[in-house]
N, C-alpha and C positions, 0 to 999 in steps of 0.2 A: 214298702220297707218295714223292715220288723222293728220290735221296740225299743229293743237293742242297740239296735244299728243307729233308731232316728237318734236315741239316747245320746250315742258316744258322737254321733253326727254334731248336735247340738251344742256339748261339750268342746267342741276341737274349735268350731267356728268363734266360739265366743273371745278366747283370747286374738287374733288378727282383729276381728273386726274393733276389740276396746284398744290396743293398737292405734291404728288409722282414727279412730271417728273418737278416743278418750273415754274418759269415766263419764257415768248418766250424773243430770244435773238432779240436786237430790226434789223430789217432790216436794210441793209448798203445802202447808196447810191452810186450807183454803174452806170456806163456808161451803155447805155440798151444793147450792145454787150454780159458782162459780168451778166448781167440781165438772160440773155438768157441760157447762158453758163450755169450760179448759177440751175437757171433751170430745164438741161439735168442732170445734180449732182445730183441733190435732188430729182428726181422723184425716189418713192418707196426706198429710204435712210433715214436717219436723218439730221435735218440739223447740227449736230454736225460731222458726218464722210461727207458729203458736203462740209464743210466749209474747212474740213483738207485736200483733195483734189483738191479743189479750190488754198488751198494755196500754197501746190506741186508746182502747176502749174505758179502760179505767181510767187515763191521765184525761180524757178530751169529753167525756159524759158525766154527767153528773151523777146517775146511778143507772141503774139498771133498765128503770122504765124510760129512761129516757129513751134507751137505746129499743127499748118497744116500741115506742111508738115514732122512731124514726122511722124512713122512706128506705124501701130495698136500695136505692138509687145510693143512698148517703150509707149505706151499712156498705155497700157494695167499693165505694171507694176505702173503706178502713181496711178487708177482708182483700182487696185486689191483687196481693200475692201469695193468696194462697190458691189451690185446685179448685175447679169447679163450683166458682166463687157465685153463681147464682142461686142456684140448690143450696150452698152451706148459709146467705144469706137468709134463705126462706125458710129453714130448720131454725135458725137461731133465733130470729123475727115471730114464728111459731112456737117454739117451747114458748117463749118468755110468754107469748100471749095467753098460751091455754094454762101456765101456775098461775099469773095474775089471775085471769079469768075464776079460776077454782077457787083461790085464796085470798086475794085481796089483799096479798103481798108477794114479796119473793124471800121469804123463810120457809125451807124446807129443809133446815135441819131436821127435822124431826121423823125424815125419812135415812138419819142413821139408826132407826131403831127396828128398822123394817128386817126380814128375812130377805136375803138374794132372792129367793124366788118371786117375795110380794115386790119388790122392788122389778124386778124384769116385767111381771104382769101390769105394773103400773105404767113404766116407761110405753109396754106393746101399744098405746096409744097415740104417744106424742111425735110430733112432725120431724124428733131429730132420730127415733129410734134406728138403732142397728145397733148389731152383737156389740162392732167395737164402741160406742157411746153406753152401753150398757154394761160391759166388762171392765171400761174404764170407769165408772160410774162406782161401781162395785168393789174396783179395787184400789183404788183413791180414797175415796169417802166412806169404805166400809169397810178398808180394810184388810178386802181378800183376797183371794189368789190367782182368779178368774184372767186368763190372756185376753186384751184385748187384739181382735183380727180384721183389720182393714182389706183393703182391697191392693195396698204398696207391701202391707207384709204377706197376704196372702199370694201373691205372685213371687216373691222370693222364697216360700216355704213347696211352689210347688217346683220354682227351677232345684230347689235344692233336693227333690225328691221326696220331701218330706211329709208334702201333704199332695194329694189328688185332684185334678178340677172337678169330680162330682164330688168332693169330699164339701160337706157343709162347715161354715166357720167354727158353729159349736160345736162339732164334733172333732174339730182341730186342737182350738183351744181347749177342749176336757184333757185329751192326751198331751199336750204341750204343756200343763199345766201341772202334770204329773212328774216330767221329765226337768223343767224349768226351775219350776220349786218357786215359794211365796217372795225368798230374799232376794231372789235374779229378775225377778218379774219385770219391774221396770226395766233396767239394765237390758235386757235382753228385746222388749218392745223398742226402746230406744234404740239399739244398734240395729238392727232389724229397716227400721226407718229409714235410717242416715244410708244404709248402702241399700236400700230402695231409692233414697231420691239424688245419691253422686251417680252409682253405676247400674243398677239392675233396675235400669227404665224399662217402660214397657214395652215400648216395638222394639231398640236397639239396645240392648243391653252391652255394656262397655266389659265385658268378661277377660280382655287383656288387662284392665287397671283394678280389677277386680281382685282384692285380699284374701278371698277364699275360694276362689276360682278353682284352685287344686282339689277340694276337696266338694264341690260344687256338681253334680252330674250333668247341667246345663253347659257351666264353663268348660268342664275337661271335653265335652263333645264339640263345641265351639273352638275351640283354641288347638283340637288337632287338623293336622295337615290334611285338607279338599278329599284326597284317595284314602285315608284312614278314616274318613266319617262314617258312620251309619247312613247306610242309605235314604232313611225317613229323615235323615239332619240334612242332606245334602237335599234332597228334592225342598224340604220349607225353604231353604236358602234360595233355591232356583227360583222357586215361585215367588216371594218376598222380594228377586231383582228384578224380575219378568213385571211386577208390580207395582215397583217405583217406578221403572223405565216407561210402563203405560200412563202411571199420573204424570211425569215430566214431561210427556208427549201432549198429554192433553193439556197442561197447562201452557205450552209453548204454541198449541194452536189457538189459544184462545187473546193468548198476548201479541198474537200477530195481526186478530181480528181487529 
């Protein structure tokens, strides 16, 4: 898709989806520790079950270390509704260990004085690192313009045509970033999110209750009639029933056993 195209793409979607999903809630100012933290949350979640995790954690711990040196076990039950709650356990358990470790606190303001770059080279280290923890990092607590790209918006940027599966996050986010602009940034992460996690799941994507389905190249191939599809839509469909129909079989042999 040209640049053009993603541009006025971009532009069309964003009114439907503020619409359905409402205005972004405005960012907190937040110490860049809990910047970071906010962060690890919110990768591939909403920021509304983020925030309610976040707050777990500050109403029921007493600070931060504490929540260091708690047991995956106990972090695991605060974090339980969010994705792949063992991995976000053990990034979150890990940053905090390796700033204590380094510093013999958790003040690291003093990493808004760093350049994005020293700032990305610093993070390539730590057990929470990825683009979107660093992009969020960057443009929360410092300010910037930098998209952050998860793995909930990078599946809706590619049904939407807008971005490639070889395409690499950062090189999503550069061009998205151009097109977005610094004032939409949030606004646009957050919508993004919210119809990742009502309708543009990942195996089945709900593209009939979908707000931009129209203008969607996923949805409009999904929502035409079986004999109008493209052939390569029609055969994934075949195979995807062919698929479930084999796991339902095997599970019904084994419930008999």
């Amino acid at each position: 898709m040209k640049a053009a195209d993603k541009s006025r793409l971009i532009k069309n979607i964003i009114p439907p989806l503020r619409e359905r999903y409402g205005q972004v809630p405005k960012p907190p100012e937040l110490p860049m520790l809990e910047h970071l933290i906010f962060a690890i949350l919110s990768e591939d979640a909403t920021e509304a079950k983020a925030e309610a995790v976040f707050q777990k954690f500050k109403e029921g711990y007493f600070d931060w270390n504490e929540v260091r040196v708690s047991s995956i076990t106990e972090l695991r039950e605060v974090m339980k509704d969010l994705p792949d709650v063992d991995n976000r356990c053990a990034r979150l358990k890990g940053t905090l260990k390796r700033i204590f470790e380094s510093l013999y606190s958790f003040d690291i303001d003093g990493w808004r004085k760093l350049s994005h770059k020293e700032l990305t080279r610093r993070l390539a280290k730590f057990p929470a690192n990825s683009q979107y923890v660093v992009a969020r990092l960057i443009r929360d607590g410092l300010k910037g313009s930098t998209i952050p790209i998860d793995n909930d918006t990078l599946r809706v940027l590619q049904r939407l045509g807008v971005a490639k599966e070889s395409d690499k996050p950062e090189k999503i986010a550069f061009g998205l970033s151009r097109i977005v602009g610094k004032n939409r940034n949030c606004e646009f992460t957050y919508l993004v999110a919210e119809l990742a996690a009502d309708v543009c799941l990942p195996n089945e994507p709900k593209c009939e209750n979908c707000p931009i389905a129209k203008l969607c190249s996923t949805g409009v191939n999904r929502l035409q009639p079986p004999e109008e599809q493209p052939k390569t839509t029609r055969r994934r469909k075949r195979k995807a029933t062919a698929k479930d129909g084999a796991a339902k079989k095997k599970k019904k042999k084994k419930g008999e056993k």
